[in-house]
C-alpha positions in Angstrom: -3.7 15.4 9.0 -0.1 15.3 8.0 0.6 11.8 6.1 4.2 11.4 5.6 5.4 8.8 2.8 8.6 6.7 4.3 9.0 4.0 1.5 6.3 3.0 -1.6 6.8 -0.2 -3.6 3.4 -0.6 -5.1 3.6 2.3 -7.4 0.8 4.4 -5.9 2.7 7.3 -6.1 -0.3 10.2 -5.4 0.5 12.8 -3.1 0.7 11.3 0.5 -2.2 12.8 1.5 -4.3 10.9 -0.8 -3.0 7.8 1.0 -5.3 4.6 -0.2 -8.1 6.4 -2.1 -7.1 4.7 -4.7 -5.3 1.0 -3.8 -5.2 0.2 -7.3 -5.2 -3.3 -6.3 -4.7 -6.0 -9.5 -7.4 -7.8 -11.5 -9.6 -10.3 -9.3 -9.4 -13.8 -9.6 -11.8 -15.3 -11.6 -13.1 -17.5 -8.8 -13.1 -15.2 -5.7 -12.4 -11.4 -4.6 -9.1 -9.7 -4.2 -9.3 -10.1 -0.6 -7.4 -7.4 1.6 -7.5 -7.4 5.6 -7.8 -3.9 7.3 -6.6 -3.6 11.4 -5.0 -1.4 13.5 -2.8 -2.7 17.0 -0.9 -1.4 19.4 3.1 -1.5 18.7 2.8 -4.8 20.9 0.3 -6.4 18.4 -2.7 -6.0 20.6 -6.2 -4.7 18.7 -8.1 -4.2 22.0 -7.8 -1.2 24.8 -10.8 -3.3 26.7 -11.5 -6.8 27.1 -12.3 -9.2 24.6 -15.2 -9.4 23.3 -15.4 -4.9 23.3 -14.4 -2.7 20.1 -11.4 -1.3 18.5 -12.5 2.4 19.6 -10.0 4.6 20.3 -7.3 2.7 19.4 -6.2 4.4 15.9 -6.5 8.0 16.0 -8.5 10.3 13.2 -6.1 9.3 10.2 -6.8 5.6 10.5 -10.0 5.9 10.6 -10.3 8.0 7.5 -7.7 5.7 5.9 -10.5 2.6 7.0 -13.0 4.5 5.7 -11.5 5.2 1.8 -10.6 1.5 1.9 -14.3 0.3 2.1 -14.8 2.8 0.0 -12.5 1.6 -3.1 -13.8 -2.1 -2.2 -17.2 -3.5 -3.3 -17.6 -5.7 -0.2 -16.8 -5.6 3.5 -16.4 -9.2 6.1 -16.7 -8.9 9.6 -16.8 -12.4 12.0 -19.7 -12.7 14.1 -17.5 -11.6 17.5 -17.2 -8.1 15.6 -20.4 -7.5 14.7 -21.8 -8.4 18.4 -18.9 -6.2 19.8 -20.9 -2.6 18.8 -22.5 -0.7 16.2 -21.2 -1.6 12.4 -21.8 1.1 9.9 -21.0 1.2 6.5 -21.2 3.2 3.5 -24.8 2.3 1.2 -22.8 1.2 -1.6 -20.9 -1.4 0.2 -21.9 -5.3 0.6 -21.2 -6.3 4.1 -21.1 -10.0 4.7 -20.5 -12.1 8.0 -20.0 -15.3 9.2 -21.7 -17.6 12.5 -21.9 -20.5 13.1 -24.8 -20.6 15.7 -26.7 -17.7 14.0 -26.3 -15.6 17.5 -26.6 -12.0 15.3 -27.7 -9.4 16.7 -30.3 -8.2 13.6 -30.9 -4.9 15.3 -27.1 -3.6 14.2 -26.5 -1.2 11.5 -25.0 -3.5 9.4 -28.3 -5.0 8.6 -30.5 -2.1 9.9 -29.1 0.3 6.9 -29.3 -2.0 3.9 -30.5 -5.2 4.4 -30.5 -6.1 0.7 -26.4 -6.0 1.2 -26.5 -8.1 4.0 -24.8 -11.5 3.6 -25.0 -14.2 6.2 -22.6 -17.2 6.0 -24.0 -20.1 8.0 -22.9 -23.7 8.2 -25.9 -26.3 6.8 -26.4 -27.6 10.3 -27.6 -23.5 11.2 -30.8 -24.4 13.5 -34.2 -23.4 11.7 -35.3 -21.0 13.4 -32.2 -18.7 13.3 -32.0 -19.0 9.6 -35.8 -17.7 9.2 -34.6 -14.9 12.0 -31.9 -14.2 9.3 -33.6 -14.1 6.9 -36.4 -10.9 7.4 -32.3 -8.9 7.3 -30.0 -10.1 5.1 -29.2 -12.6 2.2 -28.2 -16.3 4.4 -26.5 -18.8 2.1 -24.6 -21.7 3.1 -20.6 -23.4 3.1 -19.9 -26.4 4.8 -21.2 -28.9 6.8 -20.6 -27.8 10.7 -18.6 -24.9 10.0 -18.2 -22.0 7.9 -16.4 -22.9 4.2 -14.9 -19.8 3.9 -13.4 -20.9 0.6 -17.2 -21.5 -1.0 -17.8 -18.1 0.9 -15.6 -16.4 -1.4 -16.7 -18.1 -4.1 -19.7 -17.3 -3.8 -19.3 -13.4 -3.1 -17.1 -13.1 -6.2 -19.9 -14.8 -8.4 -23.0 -14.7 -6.9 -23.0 -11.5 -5.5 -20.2 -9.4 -8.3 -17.7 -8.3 -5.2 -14.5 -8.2 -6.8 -12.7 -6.3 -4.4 -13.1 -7.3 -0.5 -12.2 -5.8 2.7 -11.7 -7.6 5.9 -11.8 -6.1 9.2 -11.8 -8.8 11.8 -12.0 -10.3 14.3 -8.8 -12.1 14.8 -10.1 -15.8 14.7 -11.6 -14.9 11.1 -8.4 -13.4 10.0 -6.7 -16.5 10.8 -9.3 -18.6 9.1 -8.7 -16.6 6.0 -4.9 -16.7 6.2 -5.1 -20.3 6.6 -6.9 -20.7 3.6 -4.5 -18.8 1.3 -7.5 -16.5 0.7 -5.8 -12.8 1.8 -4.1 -10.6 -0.7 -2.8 -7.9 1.4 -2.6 -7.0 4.7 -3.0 -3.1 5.6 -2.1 -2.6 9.2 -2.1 0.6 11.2 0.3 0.7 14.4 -1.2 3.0 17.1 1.7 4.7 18.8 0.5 2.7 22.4 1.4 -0.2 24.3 -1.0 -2.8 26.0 0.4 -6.0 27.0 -1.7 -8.4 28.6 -1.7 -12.3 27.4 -5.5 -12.6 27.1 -5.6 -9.7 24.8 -6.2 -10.3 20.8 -3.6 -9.6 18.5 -4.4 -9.8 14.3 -4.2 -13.2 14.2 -6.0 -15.4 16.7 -7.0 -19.1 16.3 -5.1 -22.5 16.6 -2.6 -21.3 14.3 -0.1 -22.8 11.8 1.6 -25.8 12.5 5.1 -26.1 14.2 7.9 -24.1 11.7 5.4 -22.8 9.4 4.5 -19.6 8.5 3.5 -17.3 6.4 5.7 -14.8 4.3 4.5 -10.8 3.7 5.9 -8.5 1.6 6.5 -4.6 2.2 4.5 -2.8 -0.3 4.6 0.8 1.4 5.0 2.8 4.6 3.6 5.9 5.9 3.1 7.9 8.9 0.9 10.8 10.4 3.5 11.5 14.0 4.0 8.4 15.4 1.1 6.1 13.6 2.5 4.2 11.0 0.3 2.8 8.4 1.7 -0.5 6.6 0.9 -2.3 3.4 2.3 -5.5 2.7 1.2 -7.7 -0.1 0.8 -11.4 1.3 3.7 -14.6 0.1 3.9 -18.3 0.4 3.4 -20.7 3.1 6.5 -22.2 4.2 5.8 -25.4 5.7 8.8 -25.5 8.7 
């Protein structure tokens, strides 16, 4: 490992090699975490080598997933989407609350990311979640419910900043849920790796998935650093206004 600084803006000026052990990211609010999505693409924005639906492995190489790694580990909770978890195994260190979201409950309870510490397990469920998959839920992981027919991910917040003490949260897909949250004004910052590879392909996922914004509008980002290891670029931008077009 050979971490390079190019340009640093958020005054996290520690030696290059301790790249994001310590984020110092600001005071939460008092009503939800200081949210921060985590995700590595291609140069050509895609987050998949396989078909939809498969994992992230092997896109980043060995410095993005250590860099993942001592993210979760500065933040006190990790959100996945339900398409994420299903996708493989989800491990995380004991410390961390890991919550997800479903709308139909389809979970697959056997994963690591209730298997290891169920008592950090948060399920977000809608309040029309069938019976019988919130009892399933429940023998793994803490269910609690936002909205109606869908996920409230602005309640969800809420609640995991008050309810459950997470301060500082991690987000690491899929890309419908990081639309969701982006939406919702909810994200902080936005840490993206770019693997040096290309992928094309128009069925294949890039960060952001879902209907998205309306006509003309977007949302601004703000460079807060860049570093590299070769060619893999690691970016950290803290997240602006939406300007309605």
């Amino acid at each position: 490992m050979a971490i390079e600084r190019l340009l640093d803006r958020a005054a996290v000026l520690d030696a290059p090699d301790a790249l994001y052990m310590n984020p110092r990211w600001p005071v939460p609010p008092a009503d939800r975490p200081y949210t921060s999505v985590n995700m590595v693409s291609t140069v050509d924005g895609k987050i998949l080598l396989g078909p939809r639906g498969s994992t992230a492995k092997g896109l980043g190489g060995q410095t993005d997933q250590l860099l993942m790694r001592r993210l979760e580990s500065a933040a006190d909770g990790a959100m996945i989407g339900a398409g994420t978890l299903r996708a493989g195994p989800v491990i995380y260190a004991s410390h961390l609350w890991r919550a997800t979201v479903t709308r139909s409950g389809d979970l697959p309870i056997d994963n690591r990311f209730f298997t290891d510490a169920p008592e950090k397990a948060i399920v977000f469920a809608p309040a029309t979640l069938a019976s019988e998959a919130r009892i399933r839920l429940e023998t793994c992981a803490n269910v609690r419910f936002a909205g109606e027919t869908e996920v409230d991910l602005t309640t969800a917040v809420h609640v995991l900043r008050t309810e459950f003490g997470i301060r500082h949260l991690i987000v690491e897909g899929g890309p419908d849920l990081n639309f969701d949250l982006f939406e919702a004004g909810i994200v902080d910052e936005l840490f993206l790796t770019f693997a040096p590879k290309l992928k094309g392909g128009a069925g294949v996922p890039t960060i952001l998935e879902g209907p998205g914004l309306p006509d003309r509008d977007w949302i601004g980002v703000e460079l807060l650093s860049l570093y590299h290891d070769g060619d893999e670029l690691y970016f950290r931008y803290r997240i602006g206004p939406r300007h309605e077009g």
